[in-house]
VOGU-3710 file (C-alpha; in Angstrom, 3 decimals, decimal comma):
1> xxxxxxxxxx> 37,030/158,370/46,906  40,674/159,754/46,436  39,877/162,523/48,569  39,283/159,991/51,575  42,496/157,139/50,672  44,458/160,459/50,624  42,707/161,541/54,649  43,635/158,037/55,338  47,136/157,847/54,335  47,490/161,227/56,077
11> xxxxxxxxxx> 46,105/160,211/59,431  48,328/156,861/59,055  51,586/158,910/58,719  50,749/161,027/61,536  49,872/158,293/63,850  53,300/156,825/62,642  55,316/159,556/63,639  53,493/160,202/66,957  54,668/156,320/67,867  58,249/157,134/66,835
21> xxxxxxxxxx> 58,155/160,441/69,231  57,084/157,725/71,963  59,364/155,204/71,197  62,794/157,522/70,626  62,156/160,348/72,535  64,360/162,828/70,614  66,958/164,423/72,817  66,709/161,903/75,727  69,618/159,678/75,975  69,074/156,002/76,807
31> xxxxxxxxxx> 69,991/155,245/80,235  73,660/153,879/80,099  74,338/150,501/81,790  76,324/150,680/84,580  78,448/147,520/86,341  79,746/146,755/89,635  83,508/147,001/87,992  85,232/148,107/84,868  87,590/145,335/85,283  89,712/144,338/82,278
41> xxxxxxxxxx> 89,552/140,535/83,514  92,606/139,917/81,055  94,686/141,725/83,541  93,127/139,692/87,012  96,021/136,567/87,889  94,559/137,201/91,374  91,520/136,435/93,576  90,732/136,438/96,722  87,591/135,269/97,864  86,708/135,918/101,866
51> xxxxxxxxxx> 83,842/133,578/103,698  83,753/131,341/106,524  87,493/130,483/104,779  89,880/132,342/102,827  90,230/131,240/99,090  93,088/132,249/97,269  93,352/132,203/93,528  96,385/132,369/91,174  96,311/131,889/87,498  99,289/130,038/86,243
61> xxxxxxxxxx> 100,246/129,636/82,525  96,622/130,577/82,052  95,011/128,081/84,365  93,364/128,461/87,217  95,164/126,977/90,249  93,771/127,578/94,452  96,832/128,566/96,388  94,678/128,422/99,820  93,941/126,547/101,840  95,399/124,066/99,832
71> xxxxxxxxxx> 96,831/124,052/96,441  94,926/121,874/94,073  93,752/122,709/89,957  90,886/125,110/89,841  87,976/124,523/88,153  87,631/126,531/85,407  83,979/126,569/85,184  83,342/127,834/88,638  86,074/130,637/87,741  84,408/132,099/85,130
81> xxxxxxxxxx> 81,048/132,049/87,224  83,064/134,062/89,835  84,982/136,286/87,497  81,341/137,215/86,072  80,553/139,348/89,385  82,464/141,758/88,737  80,760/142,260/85,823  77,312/142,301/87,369  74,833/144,942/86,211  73,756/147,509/89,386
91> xxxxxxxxxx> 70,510/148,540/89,624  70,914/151,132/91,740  73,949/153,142/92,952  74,286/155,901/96,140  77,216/157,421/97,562  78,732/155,485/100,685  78,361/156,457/103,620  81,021/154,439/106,228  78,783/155,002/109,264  75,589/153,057/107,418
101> xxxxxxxxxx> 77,800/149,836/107,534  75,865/148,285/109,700  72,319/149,686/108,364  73,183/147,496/105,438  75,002/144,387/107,336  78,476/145,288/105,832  80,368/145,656/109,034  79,727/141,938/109,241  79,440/140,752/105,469  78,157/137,712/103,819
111> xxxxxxxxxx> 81,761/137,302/101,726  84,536/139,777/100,565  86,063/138,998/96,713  89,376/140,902/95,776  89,762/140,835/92,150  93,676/142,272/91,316  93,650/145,680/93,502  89,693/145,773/93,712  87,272/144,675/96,694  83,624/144,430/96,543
121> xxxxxxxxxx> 81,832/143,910/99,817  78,736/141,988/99,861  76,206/143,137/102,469  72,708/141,957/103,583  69,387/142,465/101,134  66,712/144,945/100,306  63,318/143,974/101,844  61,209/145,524/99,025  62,942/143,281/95,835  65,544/141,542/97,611
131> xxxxxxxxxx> 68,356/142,921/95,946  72,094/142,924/97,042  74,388/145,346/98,501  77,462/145,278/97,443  79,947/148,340/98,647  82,507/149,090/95,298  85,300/151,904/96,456  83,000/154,480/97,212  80,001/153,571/96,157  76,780/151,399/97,325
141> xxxxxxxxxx> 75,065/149,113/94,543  72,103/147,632/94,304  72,179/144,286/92,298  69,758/141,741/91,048  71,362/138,883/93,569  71,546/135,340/91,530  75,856/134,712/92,552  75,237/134,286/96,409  75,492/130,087/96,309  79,249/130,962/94,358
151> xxxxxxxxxx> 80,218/133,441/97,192  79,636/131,637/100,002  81,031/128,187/98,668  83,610/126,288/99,922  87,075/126,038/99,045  86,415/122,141/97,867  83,639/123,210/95,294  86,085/125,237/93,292  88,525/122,012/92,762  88,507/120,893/89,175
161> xxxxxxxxxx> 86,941/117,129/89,580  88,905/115,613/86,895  91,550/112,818/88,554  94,223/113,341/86,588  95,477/116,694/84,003  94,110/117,434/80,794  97,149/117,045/78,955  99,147/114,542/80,747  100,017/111,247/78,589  99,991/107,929/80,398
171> xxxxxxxxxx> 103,245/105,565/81,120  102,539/103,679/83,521  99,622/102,514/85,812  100,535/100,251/89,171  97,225/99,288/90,583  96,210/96,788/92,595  96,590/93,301/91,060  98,120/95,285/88,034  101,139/96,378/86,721  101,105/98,060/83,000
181> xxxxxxxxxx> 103,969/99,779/81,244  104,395/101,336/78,519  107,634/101,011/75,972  108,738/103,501/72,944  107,089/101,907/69,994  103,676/102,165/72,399  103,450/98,726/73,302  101,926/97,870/77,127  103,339/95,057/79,014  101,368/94,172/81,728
191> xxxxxxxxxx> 101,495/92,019/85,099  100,280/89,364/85,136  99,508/88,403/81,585  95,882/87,280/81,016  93,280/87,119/78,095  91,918/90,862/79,556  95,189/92,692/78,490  93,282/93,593/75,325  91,570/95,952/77,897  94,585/97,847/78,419
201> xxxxxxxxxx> 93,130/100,755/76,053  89,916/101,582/77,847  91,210/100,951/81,280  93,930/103,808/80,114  91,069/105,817/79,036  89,046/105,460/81,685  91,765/107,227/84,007  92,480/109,780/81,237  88,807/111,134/81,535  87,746/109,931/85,328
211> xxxxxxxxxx> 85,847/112,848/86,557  84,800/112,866/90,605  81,015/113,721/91,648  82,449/115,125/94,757  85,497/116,427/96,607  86,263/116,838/100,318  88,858/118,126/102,487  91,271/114,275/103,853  90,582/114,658/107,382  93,035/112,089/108,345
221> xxxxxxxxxx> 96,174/110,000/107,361  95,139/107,531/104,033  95,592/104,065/104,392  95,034/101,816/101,964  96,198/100,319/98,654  98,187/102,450/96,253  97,040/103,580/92,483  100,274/104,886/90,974  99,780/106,690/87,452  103,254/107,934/85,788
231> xxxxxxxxxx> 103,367/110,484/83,204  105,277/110,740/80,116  105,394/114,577/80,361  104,094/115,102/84,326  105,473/113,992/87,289  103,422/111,162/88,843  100,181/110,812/90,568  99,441/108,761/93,314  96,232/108,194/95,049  95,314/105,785/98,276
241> xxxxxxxxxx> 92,125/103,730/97,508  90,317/104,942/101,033  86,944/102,775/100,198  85,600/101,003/96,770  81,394/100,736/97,924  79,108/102,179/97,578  81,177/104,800/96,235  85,112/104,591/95,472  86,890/107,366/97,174  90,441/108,004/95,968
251> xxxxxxxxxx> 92,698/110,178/98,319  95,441/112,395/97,293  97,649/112,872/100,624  99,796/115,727/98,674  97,259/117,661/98,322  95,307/116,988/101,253  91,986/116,054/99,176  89,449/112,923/98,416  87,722/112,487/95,719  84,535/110,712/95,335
261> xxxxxxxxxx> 83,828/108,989/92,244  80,402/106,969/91,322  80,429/103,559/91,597  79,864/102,327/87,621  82,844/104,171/87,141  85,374/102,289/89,450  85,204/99,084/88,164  86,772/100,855/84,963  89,432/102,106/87,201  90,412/99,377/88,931
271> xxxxxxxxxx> 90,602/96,756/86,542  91,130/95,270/83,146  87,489/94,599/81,223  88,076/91,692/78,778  86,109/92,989/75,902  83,011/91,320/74,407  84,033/89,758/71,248  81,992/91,228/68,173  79,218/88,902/66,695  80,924/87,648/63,002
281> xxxxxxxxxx> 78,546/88,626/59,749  75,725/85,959/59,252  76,243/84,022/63,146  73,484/82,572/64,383  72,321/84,102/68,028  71,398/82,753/70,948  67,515/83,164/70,033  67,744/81,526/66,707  69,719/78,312/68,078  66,661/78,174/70,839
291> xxxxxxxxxx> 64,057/78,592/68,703  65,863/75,790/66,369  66,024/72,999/69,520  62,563/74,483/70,389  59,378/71,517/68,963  57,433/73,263/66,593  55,096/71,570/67,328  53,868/69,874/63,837  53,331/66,131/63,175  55,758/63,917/61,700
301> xxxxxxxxxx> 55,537/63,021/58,140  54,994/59,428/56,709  58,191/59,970/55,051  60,075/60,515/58,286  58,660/57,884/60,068  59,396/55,082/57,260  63,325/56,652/57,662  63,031/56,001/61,694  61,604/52,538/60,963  64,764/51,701/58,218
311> xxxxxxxxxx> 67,225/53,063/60,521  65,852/50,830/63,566  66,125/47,777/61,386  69,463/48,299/59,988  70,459/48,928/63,732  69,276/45,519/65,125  70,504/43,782/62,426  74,035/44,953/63,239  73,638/43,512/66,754  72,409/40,377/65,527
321> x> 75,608/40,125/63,258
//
């Protein structure tokens, strides 16, 4: 009986070490991962991104700003997405040869980003797994191809969609019908006076966080009426209010943009929401007092009726009188 637990743990530690041999392969080095760049992205303040436009990038007290074709806030989401690229893993690498360019569609390519002093060239696909070529320096990758809706993008989709800056503090807001200011001590004063000027707040707020679904190139000179928004520590903002249905659409002539914001957020844009007063602690609500006038539905009492009948006779004896 010992002789065969003893066989067994034998055989077991054989077909243990038999698995590691398979699994580690002594000797043979895993396959090292290799990327389209070794960029230190610390070091990138620079992009340029080449499609049907030219992008340009600039990073500026360590946000993201586009220099071209306009100059508007980045946004910094869309950045990193970008920025990632670089950093993409190749599956397959081959020495480049110029005269191929066109064997691989890269005399005519889909989009050209310059990161700093480095250019990667994005050609057509593989057939077989549909996998990109991009042309690094001198070399032709292969890469698993899930950035192509970033490359080809338009300048508008890398705008930041929020209206106003992260860090600006609000002054003043001249709107129209509405005039609020702001004094030292933090008090607003606003024109004209009405019971909504408790509203001052969220209508503050609102502007402070306003985030667009959607921004687009101003194809023509805005007319309309004026939002003003003054900063304590920013110079001011001022948009034209181009249309307020279905959609308001706020344009910002300096920077040659529109922005499209959903409709249940304008209202808290555009003017002062008198806020709902809180219910007090033990009020009645609008379903008790109905269900109060409501008949129950139950018969009189004897007692009630002889109090009708007293109250009648009392009542035509005072006419009488």
């Amino acid at each position: 009986m010992k002789t065969r637990l003893l066989l067994n743990l034998l055989l077991l530690s054989v077909v243990l070490a038999l698995a590691a041999l398979v699994v580690y392969e002594p000797g043979v080095e895993e396959p090292q991962v290799v990327h389209l760049t070794d960029l230190d992205e610390s070091t990138i303040d620079h992009i340029v991104l080449e499609n049907k436009e030219v992008i340009v990038f600039e990073k500026r007290e360590g946000h993201w700003w586009l220099t071209a074709p306009f100059s508007a806030p980045a946004n910094e989401i869309r950045m990193r997405q970008l920025l990632d690229i670089a950093n993409a893993e190749s599956e397959a690498r081959y020495p480049f040869v110029p005269e191929d360019q066109s064997k691989y569609e890269l005399d005519k390519p889909k989009a050209k980003l310059t990161l700093g002093k480095v250019t990667l060239i994005f050609g057509g696909s593989d057939p077989i797994d549909m996998r990109r070529y991009v042309w690094v320096g001198d070399t032709l990758h292969l890469v698993n191809d899930d950035f192509s809706h970033h490359l080809t993008a338009p300048a508008t989709d890398y705008v930041d969609k929020k209206l106003l800056p992260d860090d600006a503090h609000i002054q003043s807001l001249l709107l129209p019908g509405i005039k609020a200011d702001k004094s030292a001590d933090g008090h607003w004063t606003i024109e004209p006076s009405s019971e909504a000027d408790a509203g001052i707040n969220d209508l503050v707020m609102a502007w402070q966080t306003a985030r667009a679904i959607d921004v687009k190139r101003l194809d023509q000179p805005a007319q309309g009426d004026i939002a003003r928004i003054a900063f304590s520590d920013h110079g001011p903002v001022e948009f034209v209010i181009l249309q307020r249905e279905p959609d308001l659409v706020l344009a910002r002539p300096d920077w040659g943009l529109k922005y499209v914001v959903a409709t249940d957020m304008a209202k808290s844009l555009l003017a002062l929401q008198k806020p709902q007063p809180s219910p007090s602690p033990g009020a009645s609500t609008g379903q008790e007092e109905e269900g109060e006038d409501e008949d129950d539905g139950s018969e009189p009492t004897v007692e009630g009726e002889a109090a009708g009948m007293e109250e009648e006779m009392e009542t035509e004896g005072e006419d009488v009188e």
